[in-house]
C-alpha positions as CSV (number, residue, x, y, z in Angstrom):
1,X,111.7,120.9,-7.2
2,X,108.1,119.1,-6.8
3,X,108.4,115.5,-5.1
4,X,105.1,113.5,-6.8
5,X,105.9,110.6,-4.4
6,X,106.4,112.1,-0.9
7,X,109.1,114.6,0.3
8,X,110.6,111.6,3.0
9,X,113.3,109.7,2.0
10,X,113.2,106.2,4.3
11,X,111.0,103.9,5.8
12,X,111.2,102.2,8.7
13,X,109.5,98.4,8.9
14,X,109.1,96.9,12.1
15,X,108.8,93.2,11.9
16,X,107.3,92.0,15.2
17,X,106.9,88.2,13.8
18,X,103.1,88.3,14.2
19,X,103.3,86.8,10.6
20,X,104.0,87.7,7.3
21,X,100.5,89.9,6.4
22,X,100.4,92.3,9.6
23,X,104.2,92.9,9.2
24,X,103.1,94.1,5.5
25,X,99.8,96.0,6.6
26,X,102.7,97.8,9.4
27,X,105.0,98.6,6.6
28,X,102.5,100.5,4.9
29,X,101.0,102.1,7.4
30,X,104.4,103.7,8.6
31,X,105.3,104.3,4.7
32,X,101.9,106.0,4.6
33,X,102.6,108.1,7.6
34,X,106.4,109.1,7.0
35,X,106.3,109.4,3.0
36,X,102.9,109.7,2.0
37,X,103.6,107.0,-0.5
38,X,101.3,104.5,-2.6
39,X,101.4,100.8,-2.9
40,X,103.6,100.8,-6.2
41,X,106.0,103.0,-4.3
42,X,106.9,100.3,-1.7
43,X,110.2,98.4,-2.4
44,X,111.0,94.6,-2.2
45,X,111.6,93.6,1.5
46,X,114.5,91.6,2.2
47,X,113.7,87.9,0.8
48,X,115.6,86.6,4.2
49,X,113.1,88.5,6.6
50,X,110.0,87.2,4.9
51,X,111.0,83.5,5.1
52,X,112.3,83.9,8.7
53,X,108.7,85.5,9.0
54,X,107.1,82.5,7.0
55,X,109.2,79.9,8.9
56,X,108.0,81.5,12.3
57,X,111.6,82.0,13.5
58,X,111.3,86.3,13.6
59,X,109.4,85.5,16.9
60,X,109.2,88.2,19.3
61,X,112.4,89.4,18.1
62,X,112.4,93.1,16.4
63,X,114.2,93.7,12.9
64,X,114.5,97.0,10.9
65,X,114.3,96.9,7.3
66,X,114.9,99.7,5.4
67,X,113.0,99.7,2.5
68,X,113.7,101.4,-0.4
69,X,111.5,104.3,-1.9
70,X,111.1,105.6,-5.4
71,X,110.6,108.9,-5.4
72,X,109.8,111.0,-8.7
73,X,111.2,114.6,-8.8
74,X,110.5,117.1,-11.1
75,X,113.0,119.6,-11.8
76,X,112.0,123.4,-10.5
77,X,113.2,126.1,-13.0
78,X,116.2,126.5,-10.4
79,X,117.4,123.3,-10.0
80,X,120.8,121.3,-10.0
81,X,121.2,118.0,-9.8
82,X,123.4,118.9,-6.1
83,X,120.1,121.1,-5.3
84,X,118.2,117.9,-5.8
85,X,120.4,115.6,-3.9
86,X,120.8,117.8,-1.0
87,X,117.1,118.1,-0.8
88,X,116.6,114.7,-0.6
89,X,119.5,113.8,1.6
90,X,121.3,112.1,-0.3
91,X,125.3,111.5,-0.4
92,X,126.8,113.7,-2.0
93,X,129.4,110.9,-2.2
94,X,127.3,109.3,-4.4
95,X,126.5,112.4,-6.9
96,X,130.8,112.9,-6.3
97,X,130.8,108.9,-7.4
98,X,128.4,109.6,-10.4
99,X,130.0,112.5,-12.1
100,X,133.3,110.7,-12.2
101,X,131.6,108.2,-14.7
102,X,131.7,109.9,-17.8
103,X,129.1,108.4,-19.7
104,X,126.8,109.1,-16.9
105,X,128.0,112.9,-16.8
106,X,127.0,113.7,-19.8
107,X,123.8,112.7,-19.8
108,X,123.1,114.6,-16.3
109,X,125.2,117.9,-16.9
110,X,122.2,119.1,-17.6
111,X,118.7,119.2,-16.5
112,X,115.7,120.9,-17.8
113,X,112.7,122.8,-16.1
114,X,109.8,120.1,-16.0
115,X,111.1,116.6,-17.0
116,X,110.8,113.7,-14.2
117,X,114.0,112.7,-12.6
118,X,113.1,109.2,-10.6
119,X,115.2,108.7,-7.7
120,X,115.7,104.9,-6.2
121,X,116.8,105.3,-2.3
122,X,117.3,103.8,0.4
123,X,118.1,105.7,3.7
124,X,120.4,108.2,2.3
125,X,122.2,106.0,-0.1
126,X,121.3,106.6,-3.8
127,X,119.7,102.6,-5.5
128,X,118.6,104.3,-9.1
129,X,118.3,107.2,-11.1
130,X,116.2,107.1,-14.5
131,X,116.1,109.8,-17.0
132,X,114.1,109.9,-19.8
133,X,116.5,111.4,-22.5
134,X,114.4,111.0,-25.2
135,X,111.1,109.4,-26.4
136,X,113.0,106.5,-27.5
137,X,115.4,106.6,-25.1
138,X,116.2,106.1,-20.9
139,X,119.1,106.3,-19.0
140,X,119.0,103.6,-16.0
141,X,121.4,104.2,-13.7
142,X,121.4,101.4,-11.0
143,X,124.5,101.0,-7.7
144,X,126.2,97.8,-7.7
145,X,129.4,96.1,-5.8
146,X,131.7,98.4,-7.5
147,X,129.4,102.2,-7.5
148,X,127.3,102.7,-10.6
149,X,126.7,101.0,-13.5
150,X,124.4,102.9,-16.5
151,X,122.4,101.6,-19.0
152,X,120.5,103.0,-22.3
153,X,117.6,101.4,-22.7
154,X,116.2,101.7,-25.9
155,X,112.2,101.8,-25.8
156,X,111.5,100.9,-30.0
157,X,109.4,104.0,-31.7
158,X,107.1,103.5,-34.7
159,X,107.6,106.2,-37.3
160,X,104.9,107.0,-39.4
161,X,105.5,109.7,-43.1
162,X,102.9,112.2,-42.9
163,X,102.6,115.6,-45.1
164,X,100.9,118.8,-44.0
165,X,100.4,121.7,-46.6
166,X,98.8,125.1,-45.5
167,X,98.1,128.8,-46.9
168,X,99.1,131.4,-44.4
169,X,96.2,134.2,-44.3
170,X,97.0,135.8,-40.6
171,X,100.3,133.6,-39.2
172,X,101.8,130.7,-39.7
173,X,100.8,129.6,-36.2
174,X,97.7,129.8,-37.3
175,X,97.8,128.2,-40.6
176,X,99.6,125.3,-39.1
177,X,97.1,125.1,-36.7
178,X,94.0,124.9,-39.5
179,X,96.1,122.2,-41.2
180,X,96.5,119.9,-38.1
181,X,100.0,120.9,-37.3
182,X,101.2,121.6,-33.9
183,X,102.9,124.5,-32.7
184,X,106.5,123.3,-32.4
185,X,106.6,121.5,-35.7
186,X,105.8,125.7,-36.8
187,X,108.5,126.2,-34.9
188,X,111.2,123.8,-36.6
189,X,110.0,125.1,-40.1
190,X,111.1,128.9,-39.1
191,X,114.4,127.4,-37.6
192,X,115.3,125.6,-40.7
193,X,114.8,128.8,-42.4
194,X,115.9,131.6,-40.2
195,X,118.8,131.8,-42.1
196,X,117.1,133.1,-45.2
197,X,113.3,134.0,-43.6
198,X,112.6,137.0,-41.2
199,X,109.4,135.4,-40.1
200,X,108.8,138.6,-38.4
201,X,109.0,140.6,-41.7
202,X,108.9,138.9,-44.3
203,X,106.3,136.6,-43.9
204,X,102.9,137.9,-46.1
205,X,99.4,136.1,-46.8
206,X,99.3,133.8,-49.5
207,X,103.0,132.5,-48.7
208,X,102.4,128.5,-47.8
209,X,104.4,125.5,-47.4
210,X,104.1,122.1,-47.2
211,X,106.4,119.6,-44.9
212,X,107.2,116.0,-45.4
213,X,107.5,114.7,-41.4
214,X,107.6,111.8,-39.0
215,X,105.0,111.6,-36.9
216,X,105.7,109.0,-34.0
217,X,104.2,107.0,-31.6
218,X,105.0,104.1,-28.8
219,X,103.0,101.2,-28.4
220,X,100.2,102.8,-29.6
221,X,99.9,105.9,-28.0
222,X,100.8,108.5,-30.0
223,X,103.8,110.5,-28.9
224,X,103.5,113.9,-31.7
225,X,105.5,114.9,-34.4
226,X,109.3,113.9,-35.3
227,X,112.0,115.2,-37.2
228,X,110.8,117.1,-40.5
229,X,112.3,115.1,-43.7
230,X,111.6,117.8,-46.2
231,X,109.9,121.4,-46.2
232,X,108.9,124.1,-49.1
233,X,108.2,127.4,-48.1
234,X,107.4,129.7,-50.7
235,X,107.6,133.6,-49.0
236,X,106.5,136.0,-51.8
237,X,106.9,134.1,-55.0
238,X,110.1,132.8,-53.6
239,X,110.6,129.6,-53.1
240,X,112.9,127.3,-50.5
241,X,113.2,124.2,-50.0
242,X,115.4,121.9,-47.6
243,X,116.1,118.1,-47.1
244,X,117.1,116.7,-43.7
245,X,120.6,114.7,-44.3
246,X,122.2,112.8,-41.0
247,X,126.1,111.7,-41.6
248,X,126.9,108.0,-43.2
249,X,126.4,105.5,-40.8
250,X,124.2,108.0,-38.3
251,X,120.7,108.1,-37.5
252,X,117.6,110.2,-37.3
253,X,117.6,110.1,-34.2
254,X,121.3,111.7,-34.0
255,X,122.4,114.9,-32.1
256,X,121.2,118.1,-33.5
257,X,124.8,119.3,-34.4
258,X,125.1,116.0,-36.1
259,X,122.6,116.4,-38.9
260,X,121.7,119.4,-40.8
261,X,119.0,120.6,-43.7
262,X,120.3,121.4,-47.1
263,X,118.9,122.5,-50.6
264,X,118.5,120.0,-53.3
265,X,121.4,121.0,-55.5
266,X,123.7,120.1,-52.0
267,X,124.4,123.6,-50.2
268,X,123.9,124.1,-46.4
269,X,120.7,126.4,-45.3
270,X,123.4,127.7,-42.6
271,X,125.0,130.9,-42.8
272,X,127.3,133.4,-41.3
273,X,124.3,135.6,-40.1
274,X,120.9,134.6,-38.5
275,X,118.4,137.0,-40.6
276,X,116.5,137.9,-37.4
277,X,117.8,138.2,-33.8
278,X,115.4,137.2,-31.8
279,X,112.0,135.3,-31.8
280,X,109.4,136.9,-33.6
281,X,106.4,138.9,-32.5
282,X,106.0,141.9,-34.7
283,X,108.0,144.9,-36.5
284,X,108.0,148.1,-35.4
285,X,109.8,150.0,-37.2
286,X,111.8,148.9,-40.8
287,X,115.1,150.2,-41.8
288,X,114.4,153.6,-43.3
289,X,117.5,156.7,-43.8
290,X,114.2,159.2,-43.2
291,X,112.0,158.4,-40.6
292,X,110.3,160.5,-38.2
293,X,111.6,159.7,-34.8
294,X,109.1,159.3,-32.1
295,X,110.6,160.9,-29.3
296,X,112.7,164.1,-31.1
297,X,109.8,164.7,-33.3
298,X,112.3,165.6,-36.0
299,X,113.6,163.7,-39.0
300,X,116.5,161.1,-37.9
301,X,118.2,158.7,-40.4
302,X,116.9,154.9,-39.3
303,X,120.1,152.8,-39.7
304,X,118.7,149.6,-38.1
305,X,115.1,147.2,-37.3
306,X,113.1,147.8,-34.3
307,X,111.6,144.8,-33.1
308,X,108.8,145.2,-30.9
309,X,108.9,142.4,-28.4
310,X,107.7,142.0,-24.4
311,X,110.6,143.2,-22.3
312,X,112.9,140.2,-21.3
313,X,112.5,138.8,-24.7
314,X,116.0,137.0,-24.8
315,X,117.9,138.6,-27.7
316,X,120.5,136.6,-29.8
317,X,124.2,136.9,-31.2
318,X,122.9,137.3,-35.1
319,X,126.7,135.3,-36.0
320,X,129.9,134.1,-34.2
321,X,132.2,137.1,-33.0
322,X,133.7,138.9,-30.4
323,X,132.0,141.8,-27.7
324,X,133.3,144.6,-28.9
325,X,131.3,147.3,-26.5
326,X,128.8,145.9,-23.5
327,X,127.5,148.6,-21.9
328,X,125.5,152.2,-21.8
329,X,125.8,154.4,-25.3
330,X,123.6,157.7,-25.4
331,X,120.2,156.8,-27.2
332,X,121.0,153.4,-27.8
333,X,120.7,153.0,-23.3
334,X,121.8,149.2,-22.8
335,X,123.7,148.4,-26.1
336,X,125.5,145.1,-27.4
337,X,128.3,145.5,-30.3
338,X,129.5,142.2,-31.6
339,X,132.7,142.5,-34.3
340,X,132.5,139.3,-36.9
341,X,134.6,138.1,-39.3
342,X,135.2,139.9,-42.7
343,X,134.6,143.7,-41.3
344,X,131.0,143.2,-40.1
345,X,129.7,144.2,-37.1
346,X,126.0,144.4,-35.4
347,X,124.5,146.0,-32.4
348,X,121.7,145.6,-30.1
349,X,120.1,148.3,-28.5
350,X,117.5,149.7,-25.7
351,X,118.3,146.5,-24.0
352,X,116.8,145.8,-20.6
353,X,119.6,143.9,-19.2
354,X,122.9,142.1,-20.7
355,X,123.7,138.2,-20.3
356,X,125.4,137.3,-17.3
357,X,128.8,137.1,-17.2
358,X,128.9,139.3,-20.9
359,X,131.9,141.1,-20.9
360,X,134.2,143.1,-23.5
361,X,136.6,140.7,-25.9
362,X,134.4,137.8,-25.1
363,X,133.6,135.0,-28.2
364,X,129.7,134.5,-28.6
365,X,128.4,131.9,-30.7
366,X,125.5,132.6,-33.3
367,X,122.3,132.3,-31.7
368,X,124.1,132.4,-27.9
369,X,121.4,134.8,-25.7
370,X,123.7,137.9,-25.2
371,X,121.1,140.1,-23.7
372,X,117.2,140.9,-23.3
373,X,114.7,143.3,-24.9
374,X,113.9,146.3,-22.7
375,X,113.6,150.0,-23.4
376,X,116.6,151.8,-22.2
377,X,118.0,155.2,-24.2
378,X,115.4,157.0,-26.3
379,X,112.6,154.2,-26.7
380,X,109.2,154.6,-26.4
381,X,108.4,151.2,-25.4
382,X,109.7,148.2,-25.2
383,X,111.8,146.7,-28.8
384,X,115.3,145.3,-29.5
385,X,116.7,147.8,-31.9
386,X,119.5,145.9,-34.7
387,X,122.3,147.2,-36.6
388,X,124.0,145.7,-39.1
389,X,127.7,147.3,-40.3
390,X,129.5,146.1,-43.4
391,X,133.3,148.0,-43.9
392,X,131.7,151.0,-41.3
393,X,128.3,151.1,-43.9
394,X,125.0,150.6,-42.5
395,X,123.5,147.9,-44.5
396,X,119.5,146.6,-44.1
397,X,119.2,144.3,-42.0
398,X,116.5,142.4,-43.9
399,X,118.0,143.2,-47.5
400,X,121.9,142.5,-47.2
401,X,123.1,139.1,-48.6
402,X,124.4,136.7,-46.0
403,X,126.9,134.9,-46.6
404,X,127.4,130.7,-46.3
405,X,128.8,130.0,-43.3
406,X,129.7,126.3,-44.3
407,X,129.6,124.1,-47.4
């Protein structure tokens, strides 16, 4: 947790009734000294103390005033909201008092590595709390007669159509990058098609695409890239395309689960299996029945993928199922077996470490982290090695047809 404002959590004022501007020039020297604050950082004094103070009737009498701080925080790759409060002394009465608001709950269940939380507070009584939950909108939280009272406040974007094409000759990273596209708008195009694209394997120069997107900004200031409308990728000769469509009645700015991207003709880019299990880097080694295995220099049947990837690379559940074997198996060192629905079943091995908590009989969801990439068993460095099993048959990975998971 870093504290931008200061790491104390009250001020003390002193009003002596030597007049209204060297009561001010105390407060801020003691603010100053006890939370290192600025200016903008000082609260409101009490409106009753300054006109006793204008009014000359503070006299030589002494009143403390506690004056309240805003303090921003931002959240340490550790951090709970009770870390946070305990840290700044708060009362935990008040975090008790928060979480018993729904609406506030879920909107600060969870907190994310590096986004501001701003903390209103006097003494060790909780005034505000603002979270930015999207570019568009902030949760105000504010204490009144009754506890807490929370607010949305909507802060109106402008939404701009803009298309990008590009040829991929090296990466798409890189092709996005020539054509003015950022990074993680790269990103949403392979997670719209991970489904159908191993962006690991499949991916070859000369493929391109071009994406219909929202590019957004506030006031002015330009805030990035939105929510892709439309995409075409074609990979090979083939191509795929996909629309964004929210529910009736919902917006683009709904929840992820609420929206999804489908093909022209109507049918859902979603399906049972994820083509690739992890994030991409490169390929090792392709499915092969007769490949020359590194470390028993002797013919061995290749029943799976080896990704290559750093070690701790998180490594994902390819579809919903059950664990069917966590633990230690011969060459495989650390492996994962996950039994699906309709006789399939994958499995993940030379992993470095499992999941915590991951245990046998468990339900995973697709795409759930169930383990990292390591280089346990017979490995010669570090690679995630995948099986996929249809009816007891080892099936390629890359090749097999996955079906629809939804209409």
């Amino acid at each position: 947790m870093t504290l931008e404002v200061g790491s104390k959590n009250r001020v003390l004022a002193l009003l002596k009734g030597r007049g209204l501007q060297l009561t001010l020039i105390a407060v801020l020297a003691l603010t100053w000294w006890r939370g290192e604050a600025r200016l903008s950082d000082i609260g409101r004094l009490d409106e009753n103390a300054i006109s006793a103070i204008q009014a000359g009737e503070a006299k030589a009498s002494t009143k403390a005033i506690l004056v309240p701080l805003t303090v921003d925080v931002i959240v340490g790759a550790n951090d709970t909201l009770e870390r946070i409060f305990r840290k700044l002394e708060l009362s935990v009465t008040d975090l008790a008092t928060l979480r018993a608001l729904p609406d506030i709950r879920r909107r600060l269940d969870r907190i994310y590595p590096g986004e501001t939380l701003k903390f209103g507070v006097r003494g060790k009584q909780l005034v505000s709390l603002e979270r930015q939950l999207s570019p568009s909108e902030t949760l105000q939280v504010r204490r009144d007669q009754s506890g807490f009272d929370s607010e949305i406040i909507v802060n109106p974007l402008e939404k701009n159509i803009r298309v990008g094409e590009a040829t991929i000759k090296n990466s798409l990273f890189q092709a996005a990058g020539e054509a003015g596209l950022s990074d993680p708008l790269a990103m949403k195009i392979t997670n719209i098609f991970r489904w159908d694209i191993d962006f690991v394997l499949d991916i070859q120069p000369g493929d391109r695409f071009r994406v219909i997107y929202e590019e957004l900004s506030q006031d002015g200031t330009p805030l990035g890239e939105g929510d892709i409308l439309a995409v075409e990728f074609i990979n090979q000769g083939t191509v795929y395309r996909a629309l964004r469509f929210a529910p009736t009645g919902e917006s683009t700015d709904a929840e992820e689960d609420d929206f999804g991207y489908y093909t022209p003709d109507g049918r859902s880019l979603r399906k049972a299996f994820l083509r690739a299990p992890l994030e991409f880097t490169r390929v090792s080694s392709r499915f092969n029945l007769y490949r020359h295995h590194p470390v028993l220099n002797r013919m061995r049947a290749h029943r799976g993928v080896d990704y290559a990837a750093p070690t701790g690379t998180p490594v994902k559940a390819a579809g919903e199922g059950r664990i069917r074997f966590v633990g230690t198996k011969g060459g495989y060192g650390k492996v994962i077996e996950v039994q699906h629905a309709n006789n399939v079943r994958t499995l993940y091995g030379h992993l470095s470490r499992f999941a915590r908590g991951l245990r046998h009989g468990e339900r995973v969801r697709q795409g759930e982290v169930i383990g990292y990439v390591g280089m346990t068993g017979l490995a010669t460095g570090p690679h995630l090695h995948y099986e996929y099993l249809q009816n007891g048959v080892h099936r390629d990975p890359q090749k097999v047809p996955l079906p629809n998971d939804r209409p």
